[in-house]
KOLKELO-756425 format. One line per 2 residues: number of its first residue (from 1); for each residue y, x, z negated of C-alpha. Coordinates in nm, 2 decimals. Each point is the difference from the previous one (the first is absolute). Layout:
N
NUM> Y,X,Z  ...
***
This chain:
282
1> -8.95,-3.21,-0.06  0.01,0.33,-0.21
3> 0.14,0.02,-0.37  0.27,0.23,-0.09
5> 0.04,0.21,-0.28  0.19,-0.27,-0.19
7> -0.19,-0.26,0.04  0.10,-0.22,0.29
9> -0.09,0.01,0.31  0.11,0.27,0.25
11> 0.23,-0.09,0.27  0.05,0.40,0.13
13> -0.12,-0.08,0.38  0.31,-0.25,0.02
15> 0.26,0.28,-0.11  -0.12,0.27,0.30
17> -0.04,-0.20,0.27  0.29,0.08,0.31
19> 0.23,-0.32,-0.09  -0.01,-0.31,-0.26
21> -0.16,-0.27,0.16  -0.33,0.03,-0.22
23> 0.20,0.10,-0.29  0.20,-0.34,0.03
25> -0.29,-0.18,0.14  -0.28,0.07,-0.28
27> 0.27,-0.05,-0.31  0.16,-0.32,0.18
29> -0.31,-0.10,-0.08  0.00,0.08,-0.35
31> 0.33,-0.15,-0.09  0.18,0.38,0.00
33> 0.33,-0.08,-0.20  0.11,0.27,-0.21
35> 0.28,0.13,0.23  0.15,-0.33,0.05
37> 0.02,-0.02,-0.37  0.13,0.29,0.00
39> 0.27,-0.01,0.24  0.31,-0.18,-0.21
41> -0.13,0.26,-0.26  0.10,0.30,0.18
43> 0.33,-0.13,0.15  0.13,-0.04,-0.32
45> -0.09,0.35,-0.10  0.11,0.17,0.29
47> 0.33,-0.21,-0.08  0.02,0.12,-0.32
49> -0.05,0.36,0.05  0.28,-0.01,0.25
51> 0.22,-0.17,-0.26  -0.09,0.24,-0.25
53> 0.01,0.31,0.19  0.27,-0.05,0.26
55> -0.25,0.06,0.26  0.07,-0.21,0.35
57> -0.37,0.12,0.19  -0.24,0.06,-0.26
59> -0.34,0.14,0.12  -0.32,-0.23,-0.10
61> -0.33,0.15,-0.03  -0.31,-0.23,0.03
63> -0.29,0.18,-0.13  -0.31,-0.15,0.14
65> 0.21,-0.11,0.34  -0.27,-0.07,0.18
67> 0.15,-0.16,0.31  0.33,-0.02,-0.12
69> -0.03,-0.37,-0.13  0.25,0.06,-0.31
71> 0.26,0.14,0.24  -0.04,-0.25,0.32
73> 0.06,-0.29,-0.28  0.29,0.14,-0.12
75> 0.14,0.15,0.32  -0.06,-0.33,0.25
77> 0.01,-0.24,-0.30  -0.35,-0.18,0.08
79> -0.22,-0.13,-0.19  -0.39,0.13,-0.02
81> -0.09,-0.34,0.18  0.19,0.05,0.31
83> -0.15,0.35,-0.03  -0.34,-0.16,0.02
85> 0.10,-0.24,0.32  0.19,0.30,0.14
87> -0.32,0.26,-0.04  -0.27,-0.33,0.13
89> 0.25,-0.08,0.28  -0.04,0.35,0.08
91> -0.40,0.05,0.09  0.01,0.01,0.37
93> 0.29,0.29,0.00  -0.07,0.36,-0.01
95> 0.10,0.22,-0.26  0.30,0.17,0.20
97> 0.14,-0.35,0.10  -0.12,-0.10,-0.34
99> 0.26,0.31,-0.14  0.24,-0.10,0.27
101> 0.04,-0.38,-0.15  -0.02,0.08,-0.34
103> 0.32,0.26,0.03  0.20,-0.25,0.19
105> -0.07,-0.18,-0.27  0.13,0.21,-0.26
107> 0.31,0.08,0.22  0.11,-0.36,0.04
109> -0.05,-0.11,-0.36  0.07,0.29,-0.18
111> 0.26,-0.11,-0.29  0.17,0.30,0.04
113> 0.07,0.09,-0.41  -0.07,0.30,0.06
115> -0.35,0.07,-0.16  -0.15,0.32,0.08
117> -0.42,-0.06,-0.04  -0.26,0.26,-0.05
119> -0.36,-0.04,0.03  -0.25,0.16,-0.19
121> -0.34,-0.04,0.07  -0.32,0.21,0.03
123> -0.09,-0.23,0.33  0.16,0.16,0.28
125> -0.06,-0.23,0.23  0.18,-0.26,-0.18
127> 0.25,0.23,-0.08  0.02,0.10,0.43
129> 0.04,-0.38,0.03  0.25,-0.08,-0.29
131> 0.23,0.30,0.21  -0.05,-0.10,0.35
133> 0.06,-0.38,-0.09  0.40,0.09,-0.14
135> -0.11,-0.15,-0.34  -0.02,0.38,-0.18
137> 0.25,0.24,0.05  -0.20,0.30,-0.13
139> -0.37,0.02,-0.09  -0.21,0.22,-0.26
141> -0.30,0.02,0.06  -0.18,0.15,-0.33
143> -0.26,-0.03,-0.28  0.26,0.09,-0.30
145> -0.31,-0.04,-0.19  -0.19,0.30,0.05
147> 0.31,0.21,0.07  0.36,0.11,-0.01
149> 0.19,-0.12,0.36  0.09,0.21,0.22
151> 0.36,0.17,0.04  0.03,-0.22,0.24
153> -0.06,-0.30,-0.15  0.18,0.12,-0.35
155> 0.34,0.02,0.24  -0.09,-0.38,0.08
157> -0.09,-0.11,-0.34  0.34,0.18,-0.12
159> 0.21,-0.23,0.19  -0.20,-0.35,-0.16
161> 0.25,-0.18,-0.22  -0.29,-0.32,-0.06
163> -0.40,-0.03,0.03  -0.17,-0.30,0.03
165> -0.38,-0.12,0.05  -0.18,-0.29,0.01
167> -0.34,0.06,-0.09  -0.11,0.37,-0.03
169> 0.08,0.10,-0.37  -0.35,-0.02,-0.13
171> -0.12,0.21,0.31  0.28,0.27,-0.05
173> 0.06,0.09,-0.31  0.28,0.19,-0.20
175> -0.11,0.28,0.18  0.15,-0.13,0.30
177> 0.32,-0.13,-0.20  0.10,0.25,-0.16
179> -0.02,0.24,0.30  0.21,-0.26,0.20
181> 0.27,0.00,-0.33  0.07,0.39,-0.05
183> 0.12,0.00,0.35  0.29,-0.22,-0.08
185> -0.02,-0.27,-0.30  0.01,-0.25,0.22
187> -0.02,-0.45,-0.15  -0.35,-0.08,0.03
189> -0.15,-0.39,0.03  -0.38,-0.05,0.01
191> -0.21,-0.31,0.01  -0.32,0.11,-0.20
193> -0.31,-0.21,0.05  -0.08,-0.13,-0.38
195> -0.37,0.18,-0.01  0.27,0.34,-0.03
197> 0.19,0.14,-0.28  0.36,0.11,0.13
199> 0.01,0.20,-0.35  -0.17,0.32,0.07
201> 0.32,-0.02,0.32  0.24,-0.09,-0.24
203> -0.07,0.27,-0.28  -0.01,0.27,0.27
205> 0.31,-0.12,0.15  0.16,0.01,-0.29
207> -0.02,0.33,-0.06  0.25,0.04,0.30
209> 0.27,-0.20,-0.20  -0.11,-0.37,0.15
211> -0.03,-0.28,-0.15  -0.20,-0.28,0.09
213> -0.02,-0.43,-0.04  -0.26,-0.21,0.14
215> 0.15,-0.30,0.16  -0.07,-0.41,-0.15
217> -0.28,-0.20,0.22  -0.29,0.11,0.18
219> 0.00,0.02,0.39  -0.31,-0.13,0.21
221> -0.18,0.29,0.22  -0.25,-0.21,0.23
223> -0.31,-0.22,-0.07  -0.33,0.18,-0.11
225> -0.22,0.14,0.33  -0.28,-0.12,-0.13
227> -0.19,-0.19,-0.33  -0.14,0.38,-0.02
229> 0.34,0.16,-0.05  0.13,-0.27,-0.19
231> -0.26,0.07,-0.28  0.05,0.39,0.04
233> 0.42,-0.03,-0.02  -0.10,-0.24,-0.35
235> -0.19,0.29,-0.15  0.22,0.24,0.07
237> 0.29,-0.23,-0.16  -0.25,-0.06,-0.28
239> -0.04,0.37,-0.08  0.39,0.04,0.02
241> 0.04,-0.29,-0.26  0.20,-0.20,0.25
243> -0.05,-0.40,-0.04  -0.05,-0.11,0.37
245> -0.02,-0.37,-0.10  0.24,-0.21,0.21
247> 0.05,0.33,0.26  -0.25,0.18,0.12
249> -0.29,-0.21,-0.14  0.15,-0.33,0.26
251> -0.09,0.27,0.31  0.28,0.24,0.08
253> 0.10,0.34,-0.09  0.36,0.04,-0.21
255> 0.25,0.23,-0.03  0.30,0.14,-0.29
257> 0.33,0.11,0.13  0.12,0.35,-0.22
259> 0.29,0.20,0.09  0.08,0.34,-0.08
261> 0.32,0.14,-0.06  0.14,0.36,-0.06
263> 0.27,0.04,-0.25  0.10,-0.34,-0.01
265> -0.10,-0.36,-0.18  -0.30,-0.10,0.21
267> 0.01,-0.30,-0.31  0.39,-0.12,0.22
269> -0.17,0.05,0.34  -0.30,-0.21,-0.12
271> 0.23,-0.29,-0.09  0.14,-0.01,0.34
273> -0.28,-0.05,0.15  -0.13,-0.25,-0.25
275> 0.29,-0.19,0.09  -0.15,-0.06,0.34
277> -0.17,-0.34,0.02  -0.42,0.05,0.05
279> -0.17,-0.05,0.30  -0.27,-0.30,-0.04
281> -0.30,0.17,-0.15  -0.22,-0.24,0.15
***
């Protein structure tokens, strides 16, 4: 399989294709876990900015959306393992009835608290799927990277009250961030694969008025793809001075949980979420 630019292996063919049956299929595989771990994680922050800021509906953007998988675990309250049996159950059916299912789906189990999601992605496929599936409400579909959004999507990004990901800090940068945050200073909550530095983030963000605390505990990604990548993610660690012993080094790729908040105590919202109890780390 190819390499990409950070060092792991590249997964893009599973983010374009039409619907998520080889996305759930090929990290099923691979012991994909981060947004199950992540899931209590945002509840309680989307809790807490409605607390905070009187807001009933607050609008979620998941950068790095892909399929929508933050959003349908919070919206049908699943689990990414009935995920997998629901996307392998689902081989013989045809994308349409495949889109047909998956919104009935979302319309029976739906919570109903009232969470707005957007997805941001640069796949628009996924994104196409995410939308037509009921677990988005609006998509983006962008590379903030290499340039400002459109007026368009700046009216969207002005309504975002949190943004979450799961993985794609380390391929977007602060350039991405910070371009999100001038629209509307909205909470942020990243998981950060440990081979990154959230600082160069932070220290940008900050110069919007946001502070920022990185959460206690490390949070398992998935298993290595192969002995080849497992040696390349150790180098990488190696030349960011970050000990993999008893993590990475036993075969599976870790994450840190950081939050970012604007003109507030991200140190206060980092202590409620400490205060929820850690996943097994196994």
């Amino acid at each position: 399989m190819p390499w990409d630019s950070t060092g792991k292996i590249s997964f893009d063919h599973i983010y374009t294709e039409p619907d998520p049956r080889a996305f759930f299929g090929t990290l099923r595989r691979l012991d994909y876990a981060i947004p199950q771990q992540a899931k209590a994680y945002f509840a309680q922050l989307i809790d807490e900015y409605r607390a905070d800021q009187d807001v009933k509906k607050p609008t979620v953007l998941d950068l790095g959306c892909s399929y929508g998988v933050n959003a349908a675990l919070h919206r049908c309250d699943t689990s990414m393992e009935r995920l997998y049996d629901h996307y392998a159950n689902g081989e013989s059916l045809s994308r349409d009835d495949l889109i047909a299912h998956d919104r009935r789906m979302a319309e029976r189990l739906d919570g109903g608290d009232g969470v707005r999601f957007i997805g941001l992605d640069t796949s628009a496929p996924a994104l196409d799927y995410a939308l037509s599936a009921g677990f988005i409400d609006e998509a983006i579909h962008a590379d903030l990277e290499s340039g400002d959004p459109t007026e368009e999507q700046r009216a969207l990004l002005a309504e975002v009250d949190i943004v979450i990901s799961t993985g794609c800090v380390g391929y977007v940068t602060e350039k991405t961030l910070v371009r999100i945050a001038r629209e509307s200073r909205p909470w942020m909550a990243h998981f950060v694969l440990r081979m990154f530095s959230y600082e160069p983030v932070a220290a940008s963000l900050a110069e919007l008025g946001y502070e920022t605390a990185g959460i206690d505990g490390v949070f398992r990604q998935r298993k290595f793809a192969s002995e080849e990548e497992r040696t390349q993610i150790l180098d990488n660690l190696s030349v960011a001075g970050v000990d993999p012993r008893g993590l990475e080094a036993d075969g599976r790729l870790y994450a840190r949980l950081y939050v970012s908040r604007p003109n507030g105590s991200a140190d206060g919202l980092a202590a409620v979420l400490n205060a929820l109890p850690l996943l097994d780390q196994g």
